[in-house]
N, C-alpha and C positions, 0 to 999 in steps of 0.2 A: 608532560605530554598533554596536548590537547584532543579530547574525543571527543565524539557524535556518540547519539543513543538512534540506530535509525529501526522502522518497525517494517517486517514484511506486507507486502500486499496477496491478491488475490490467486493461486495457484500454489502458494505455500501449505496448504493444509494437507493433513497425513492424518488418518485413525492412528490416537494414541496420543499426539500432543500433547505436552503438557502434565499426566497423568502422573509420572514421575517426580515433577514439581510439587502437583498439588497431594503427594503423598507425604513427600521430604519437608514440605512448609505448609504450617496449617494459616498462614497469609496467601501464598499461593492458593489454597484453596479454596480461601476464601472469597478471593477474586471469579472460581465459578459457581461458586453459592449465588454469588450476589447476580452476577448474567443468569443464572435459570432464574431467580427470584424475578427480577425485570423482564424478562421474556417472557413469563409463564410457562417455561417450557423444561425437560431435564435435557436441556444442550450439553451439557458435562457428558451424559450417558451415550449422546450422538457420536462426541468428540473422541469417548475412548473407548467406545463397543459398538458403533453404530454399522454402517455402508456408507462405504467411500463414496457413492454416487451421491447418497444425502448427503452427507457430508460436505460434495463440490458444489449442491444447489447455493445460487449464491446469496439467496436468505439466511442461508446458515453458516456459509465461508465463511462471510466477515465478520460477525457476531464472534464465531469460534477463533477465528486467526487472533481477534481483539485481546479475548479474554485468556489465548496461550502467549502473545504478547504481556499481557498484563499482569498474568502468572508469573512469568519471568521478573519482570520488573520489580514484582512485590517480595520475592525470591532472593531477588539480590539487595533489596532493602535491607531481610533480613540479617544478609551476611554484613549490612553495614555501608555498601555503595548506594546513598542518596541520588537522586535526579541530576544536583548542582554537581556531580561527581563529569557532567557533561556540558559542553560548552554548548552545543545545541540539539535539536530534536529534527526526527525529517521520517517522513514514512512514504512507502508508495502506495499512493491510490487510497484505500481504504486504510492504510498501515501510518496516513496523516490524524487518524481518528486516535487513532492507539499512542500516535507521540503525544497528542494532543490530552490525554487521558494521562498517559504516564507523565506529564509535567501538571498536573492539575487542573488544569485549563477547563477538561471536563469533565464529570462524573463517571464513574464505571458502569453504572445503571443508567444514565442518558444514554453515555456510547452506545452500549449494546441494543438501547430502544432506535437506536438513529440510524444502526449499522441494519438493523432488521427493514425498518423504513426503508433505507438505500437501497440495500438486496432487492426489495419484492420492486420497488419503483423502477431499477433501472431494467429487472428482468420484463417490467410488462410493459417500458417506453415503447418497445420494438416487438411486432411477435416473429417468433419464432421463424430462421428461414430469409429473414427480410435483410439482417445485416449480417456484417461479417468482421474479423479481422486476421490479420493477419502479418505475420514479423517477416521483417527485410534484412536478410542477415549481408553486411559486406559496403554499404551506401552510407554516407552521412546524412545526417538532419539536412540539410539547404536541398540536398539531392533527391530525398525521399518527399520532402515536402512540394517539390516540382513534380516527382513521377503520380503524389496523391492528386495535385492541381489537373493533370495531365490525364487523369483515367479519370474523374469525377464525371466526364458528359453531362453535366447537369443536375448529378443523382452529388450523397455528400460522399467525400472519401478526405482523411484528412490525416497528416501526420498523428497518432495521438498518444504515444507512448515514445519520451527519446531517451533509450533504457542507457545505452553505453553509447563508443564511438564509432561499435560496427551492428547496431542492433536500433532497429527501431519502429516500432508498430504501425499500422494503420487501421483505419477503421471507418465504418461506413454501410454503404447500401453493399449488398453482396457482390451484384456485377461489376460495379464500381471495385471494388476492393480485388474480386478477380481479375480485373484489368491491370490496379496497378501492381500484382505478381508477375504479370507476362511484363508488361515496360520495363520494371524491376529487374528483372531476368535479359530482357537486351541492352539494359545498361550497366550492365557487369556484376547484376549481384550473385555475394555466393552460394546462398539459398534466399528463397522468397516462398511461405508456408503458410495457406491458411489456418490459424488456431483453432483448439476444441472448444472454444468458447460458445454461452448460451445468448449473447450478445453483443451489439457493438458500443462499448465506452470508450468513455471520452471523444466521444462527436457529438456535433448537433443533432444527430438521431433521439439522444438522450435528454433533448428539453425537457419531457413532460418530469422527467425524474429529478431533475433541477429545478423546475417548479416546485417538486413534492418536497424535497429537501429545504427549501429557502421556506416552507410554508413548516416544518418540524422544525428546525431550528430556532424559528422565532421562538419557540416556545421553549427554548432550552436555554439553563444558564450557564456562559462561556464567560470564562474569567482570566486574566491574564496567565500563559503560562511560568511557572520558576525559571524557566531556558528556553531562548527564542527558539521557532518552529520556524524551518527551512521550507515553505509553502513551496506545493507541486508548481502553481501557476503562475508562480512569478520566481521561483530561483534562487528566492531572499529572504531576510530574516522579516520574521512577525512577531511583534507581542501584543498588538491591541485587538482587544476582543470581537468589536466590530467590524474590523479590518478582517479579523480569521472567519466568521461566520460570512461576510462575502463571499471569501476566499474559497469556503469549503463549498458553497452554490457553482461556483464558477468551475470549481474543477470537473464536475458530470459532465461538463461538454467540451473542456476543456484540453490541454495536451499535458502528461506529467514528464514535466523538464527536471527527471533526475536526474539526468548526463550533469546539464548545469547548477544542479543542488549540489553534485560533490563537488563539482569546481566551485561551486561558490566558497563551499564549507572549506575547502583545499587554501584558496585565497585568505580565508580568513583566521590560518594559522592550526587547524585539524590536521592532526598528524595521524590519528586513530580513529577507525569505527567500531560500532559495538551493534551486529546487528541481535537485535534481541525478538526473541519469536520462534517461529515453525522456521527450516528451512536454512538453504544459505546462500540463495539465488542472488540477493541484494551483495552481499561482500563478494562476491564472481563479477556483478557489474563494477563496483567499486573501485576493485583491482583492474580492470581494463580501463576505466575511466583517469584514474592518479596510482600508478603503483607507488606513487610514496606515501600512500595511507594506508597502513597497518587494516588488516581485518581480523574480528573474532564472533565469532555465532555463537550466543548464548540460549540456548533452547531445551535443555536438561540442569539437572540438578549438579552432574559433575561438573558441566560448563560453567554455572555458576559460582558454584566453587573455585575454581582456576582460576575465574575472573576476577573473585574479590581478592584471592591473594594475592592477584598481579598487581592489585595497587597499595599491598597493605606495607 
């Protein structure tokens, strides 16, 4: 059987993540040793005793989302399933940092300095109020990206999320974005809903955060990963270093073509996912995307468990 290891993105986080791991596995918890050590901060503390609302700022989302991905990861090291146990890597959105991480590519103490960078960068691109986004439930990609072209008036609004084959984001200037909900809405969608999000990613709204990114990265060392990484922004496999550090600039404004990362992965002989992390939002898109890829959420300690003995 051929698998994927793929990592959650932004909305997966819960008070309490991981907490279980890093009790069960003193590698698990080592992994958030090592994020408070790089951050300067006790994030572990946030992550299993904090406020949900800190918790959702998204300074501290992806830093924690990373490091209860990476808990897992190092979790099921322990039981014995290696990285090469995967034919490739794929994460959404910020959840590309964490495949990137769990295939080696990048440090655990980079990530979580890069993830904190990202958070504060793409929260201050926009202030508050100015964008929006919002999911289109029922339209395909070709369809959504005509109703975003179509409500833009000038202002951005742009497909930037194409999660499944009935789900897919948009993002942008506010009124822009509330327009393409009403178009959306007359052209048969089933729901059309602005998100509680604190900003709009993955649009051009996000340059200045793509700047901030391409200007931290340089200064980070990115080395080939053990198993090619399914990049959001192109759909395809990567293993060169300079190619993925592009890749990971491009994505801030970019659109994340997960629909087409699992057809890709589907195409190329993936018969199974492993999403590993908080959550199990990505294996719901998966299974609407190819029902003939197997899913399994590994994000506690008994999951991991079940996991390694599934391949022993």
């Amino acid at each position: 059987m051929s698998r994927a290891f793929i990592f959650p993105g932004q909305g997966a986080q819960v008070i309490g993540m991981g907490r279980d791991l890093a009790l069960a596995y003193p590698a698990a918890r080592a992994v958030f040793d090592e994020v408070d050590a790089a951050l300067g901060q006790a994030l572990s503390s946030l992550i299993w005793e904090g406020a949900q609302d800190a918790l959702t700022l998204t300074e501290n989302a992806q830093p924690a989302l990373m490091a209860t991905s990476l808990a897992a990861m190092r979790a099921l090291e322990a039981e014995g399933v290696e990285i090469g146990a995967a034919r490739f890597v794929a994460g959404h959105s910020l959840g590309e940092y964490s495949a990137l991480a769990a295939a080696g590519a990048l440090s655990i103490a980079d990530c979580a300095r890069l993830l904190r960078i990202r958070g504060r960068a793409m929260q201050a691109a926009v202030p508050v109020g100015v964008g929006a986004m919002a999911a289109l439930l029922g339209l395909d990609f070709e369809t959504v990206r005509a109703v975003a072209e179509e409500a833009a008036e000038g202002e951005v609004c742009q497909a930037a999320n194409d999660n499944d084959p009935g789900q897919v984001v948009v993002s942008g200037h506010r009124a822009a974005v509330e327009r393409a909900v009403e178009i959306a809405k007359s052209k048969g969608a089933k729901r059309a809903v602005l998100l509680p999000v604190s900003a709009p990613f993955h649009c051009a709204l996000m340059q200045p955060a793509a700047d901030a990114m391409q200007a931290a990265l340089a200064e980070v060392e990115i080395t080939a990963p053990a198993v090619p990484l399914v990049a959001n922004v192109r759909a395809g496999a990567v293993t060169d270093p300079a190619e993925i550090r592009a890749l990971l600039v491009a994505q801030v404004t970019g659109s994340v073509r997960w629909r087409e990362s699992v057809q890709y992965m589907g195409g190329e002989g993936v018969t199974e996912v492993w999403e590993i992390g908080a959550g199990k939002a990505l294996s719901g898109m998966v299974r609407r995307i190819d029902r003939a890829i197997a899913c399994r959420a590994i994000g506690t300690a008994t999951e991991v468990q079940e996991a390694a003995a599934s391949l022993a």
